[in-house]
LUMNU-991909 format. One line per 5 residues: for each residue x negated, y negated, z negated of N, C-alpha, C, O. Coordinates in steps of 0.001 Angstrom, whole numbers, plus 500000, padded with zeros to 6 digits. Layout:
N
X/Y/Z/X/Y/Z/X/Y/Z/X/Y/Z; ... $
//
This chain:
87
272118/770741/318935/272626/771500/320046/272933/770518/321184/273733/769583/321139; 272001/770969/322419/272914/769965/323037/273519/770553/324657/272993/771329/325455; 274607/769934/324700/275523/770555/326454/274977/769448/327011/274652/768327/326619; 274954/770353/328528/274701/769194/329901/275599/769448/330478/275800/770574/330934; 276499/768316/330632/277964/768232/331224/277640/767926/332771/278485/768201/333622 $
276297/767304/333155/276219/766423/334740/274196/767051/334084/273580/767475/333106; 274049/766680/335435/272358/766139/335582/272390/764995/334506/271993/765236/333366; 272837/763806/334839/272372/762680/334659/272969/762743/332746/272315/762222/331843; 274128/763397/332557/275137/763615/330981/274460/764338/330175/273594/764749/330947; 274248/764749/329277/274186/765392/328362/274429/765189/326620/273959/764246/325982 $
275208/766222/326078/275991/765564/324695/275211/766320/323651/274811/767477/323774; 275057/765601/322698/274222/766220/321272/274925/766146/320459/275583/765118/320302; 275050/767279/319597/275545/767690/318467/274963/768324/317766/274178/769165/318204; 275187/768102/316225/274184/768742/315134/275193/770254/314795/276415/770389/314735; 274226/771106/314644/274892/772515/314493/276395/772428/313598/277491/772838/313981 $
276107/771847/312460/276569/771741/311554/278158/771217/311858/279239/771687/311503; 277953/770526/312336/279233/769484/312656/279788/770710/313652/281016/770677/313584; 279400/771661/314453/280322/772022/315233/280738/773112/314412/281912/773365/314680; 280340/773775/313637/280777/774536/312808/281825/774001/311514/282672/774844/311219; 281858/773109/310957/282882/772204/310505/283848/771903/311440/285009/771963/311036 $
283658/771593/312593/285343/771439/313415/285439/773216/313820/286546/773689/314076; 284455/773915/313840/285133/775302/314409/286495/775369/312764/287698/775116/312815; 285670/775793/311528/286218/775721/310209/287821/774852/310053/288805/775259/309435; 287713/773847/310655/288808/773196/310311/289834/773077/311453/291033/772840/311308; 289193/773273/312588/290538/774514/313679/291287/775109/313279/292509/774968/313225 $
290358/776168/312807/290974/777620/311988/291765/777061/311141/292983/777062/311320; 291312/776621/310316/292389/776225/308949/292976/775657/309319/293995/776274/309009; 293448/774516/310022/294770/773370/310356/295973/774897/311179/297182/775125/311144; 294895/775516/311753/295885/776567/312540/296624/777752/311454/297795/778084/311270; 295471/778139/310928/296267/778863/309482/297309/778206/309021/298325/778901/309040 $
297504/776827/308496/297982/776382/307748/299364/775783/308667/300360/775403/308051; 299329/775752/309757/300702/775465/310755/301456/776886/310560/302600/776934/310108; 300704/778070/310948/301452/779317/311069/302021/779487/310075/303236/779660/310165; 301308/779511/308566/301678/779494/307065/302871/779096/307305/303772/779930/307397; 303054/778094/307416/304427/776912/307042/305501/777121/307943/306657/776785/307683 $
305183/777609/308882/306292/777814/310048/306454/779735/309740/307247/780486/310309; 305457/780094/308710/306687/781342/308426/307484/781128/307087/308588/781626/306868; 306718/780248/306139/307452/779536/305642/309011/779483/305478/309843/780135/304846; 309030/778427/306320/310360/777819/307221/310846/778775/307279/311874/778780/306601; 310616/779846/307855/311398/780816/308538/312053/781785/307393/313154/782336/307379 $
311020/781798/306467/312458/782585/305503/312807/781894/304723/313509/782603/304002; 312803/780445/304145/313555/779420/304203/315761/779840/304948/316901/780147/304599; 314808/779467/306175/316019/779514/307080/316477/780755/306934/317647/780808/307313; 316088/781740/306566/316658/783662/306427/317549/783353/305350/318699/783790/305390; 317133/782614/304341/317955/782681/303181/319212/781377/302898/320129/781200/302096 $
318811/780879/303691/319468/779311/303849/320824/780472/304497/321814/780660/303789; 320749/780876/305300/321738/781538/306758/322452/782732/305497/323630/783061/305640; 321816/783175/304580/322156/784171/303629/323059/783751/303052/324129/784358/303117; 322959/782745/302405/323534/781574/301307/324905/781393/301997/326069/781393/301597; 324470/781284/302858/325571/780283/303702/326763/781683/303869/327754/781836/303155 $
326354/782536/304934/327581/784008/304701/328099/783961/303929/329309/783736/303969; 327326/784184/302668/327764/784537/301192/328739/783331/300763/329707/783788/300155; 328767/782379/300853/329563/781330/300601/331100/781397/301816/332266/781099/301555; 330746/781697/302605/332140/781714/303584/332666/782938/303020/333801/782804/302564; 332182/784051/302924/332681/785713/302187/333515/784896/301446/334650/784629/301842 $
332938/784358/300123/333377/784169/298925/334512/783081/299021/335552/783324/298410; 334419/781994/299675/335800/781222/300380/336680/782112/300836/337806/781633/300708; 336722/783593/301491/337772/783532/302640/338649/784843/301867/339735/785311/302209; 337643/785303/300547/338119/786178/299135/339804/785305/298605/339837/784074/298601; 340873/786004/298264/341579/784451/297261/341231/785370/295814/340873/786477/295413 $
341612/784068/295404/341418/783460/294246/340964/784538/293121/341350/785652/293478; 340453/784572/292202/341093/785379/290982/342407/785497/290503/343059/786527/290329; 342865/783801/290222/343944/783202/289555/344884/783853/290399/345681/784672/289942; 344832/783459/291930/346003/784501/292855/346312/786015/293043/347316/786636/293389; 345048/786360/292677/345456/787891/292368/345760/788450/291053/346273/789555/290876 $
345451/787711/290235/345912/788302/288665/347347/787789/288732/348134/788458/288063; 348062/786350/289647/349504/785996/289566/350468/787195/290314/351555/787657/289967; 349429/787558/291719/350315/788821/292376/350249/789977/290932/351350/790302/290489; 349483/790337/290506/349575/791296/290231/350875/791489/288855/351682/792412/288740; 350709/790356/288009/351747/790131/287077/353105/789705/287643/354008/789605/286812 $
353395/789441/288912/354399/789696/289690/354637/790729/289691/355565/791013/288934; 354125/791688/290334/354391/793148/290843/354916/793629/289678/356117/793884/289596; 353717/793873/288231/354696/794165/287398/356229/793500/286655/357104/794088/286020; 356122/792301/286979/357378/791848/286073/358429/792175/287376/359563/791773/287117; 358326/792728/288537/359623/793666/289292/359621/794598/288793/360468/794972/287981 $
358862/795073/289084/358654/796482/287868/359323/796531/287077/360192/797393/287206; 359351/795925/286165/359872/795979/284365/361822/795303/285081/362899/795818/284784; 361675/794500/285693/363349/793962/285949/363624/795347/286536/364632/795834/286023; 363014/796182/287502/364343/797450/287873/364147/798471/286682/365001/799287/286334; 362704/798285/286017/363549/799929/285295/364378/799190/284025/364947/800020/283316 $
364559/797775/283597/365497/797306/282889/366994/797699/283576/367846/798416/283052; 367085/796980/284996/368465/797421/285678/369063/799025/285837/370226/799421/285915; 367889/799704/285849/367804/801184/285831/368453/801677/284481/369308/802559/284404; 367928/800990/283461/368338/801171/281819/370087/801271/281864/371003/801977/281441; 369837/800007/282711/371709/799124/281775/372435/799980/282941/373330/800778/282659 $
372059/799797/284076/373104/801045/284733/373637/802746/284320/374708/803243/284667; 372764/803290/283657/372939/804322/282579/373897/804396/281850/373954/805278/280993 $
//
């Protein structure tokens, strides 16, 4: 195949070869987009992770809510004891 860039220029190329760089255009370009959607839900779930981890920090404790809660009852149990002995 050949282009005439000028009168005096002209460039030769074998079919073949331009069809191998058309081929490997395409694919280097496939293979950028691939990876950069990739990335991208990568980063969807990275950003997921991450919420889910501040949620779960800003939750308290187990240990602090099973202590409130065995609080609550042991007032409980002291007034209806005081409730008893005042009787």
């Amino acid at each position: 195949m050949a282009l005439k860039i000028d009168e005096a220029v002209e460039v030769r190329m074998p079919l073949k070869l331009v069809a191998a760089l058309v081929v490997a255009i395409v694919s280097a370009s496939y293979f950028v987009f691939h990876i950069e959607e990739r990335i991208d839900i990568v980063d969807m779930k990275l950003e997921k992770l991450i919420m889910n981890f501040e949620n779960y920090q800003a939750q308290p404790s187990r240990g602090y809510t099973e202590q409130q809660v065995m609080r609550t009852e042991l007032e409980y149990l002291k007034e209806q004891i005081q409730e008893l002995k005042g009787k």
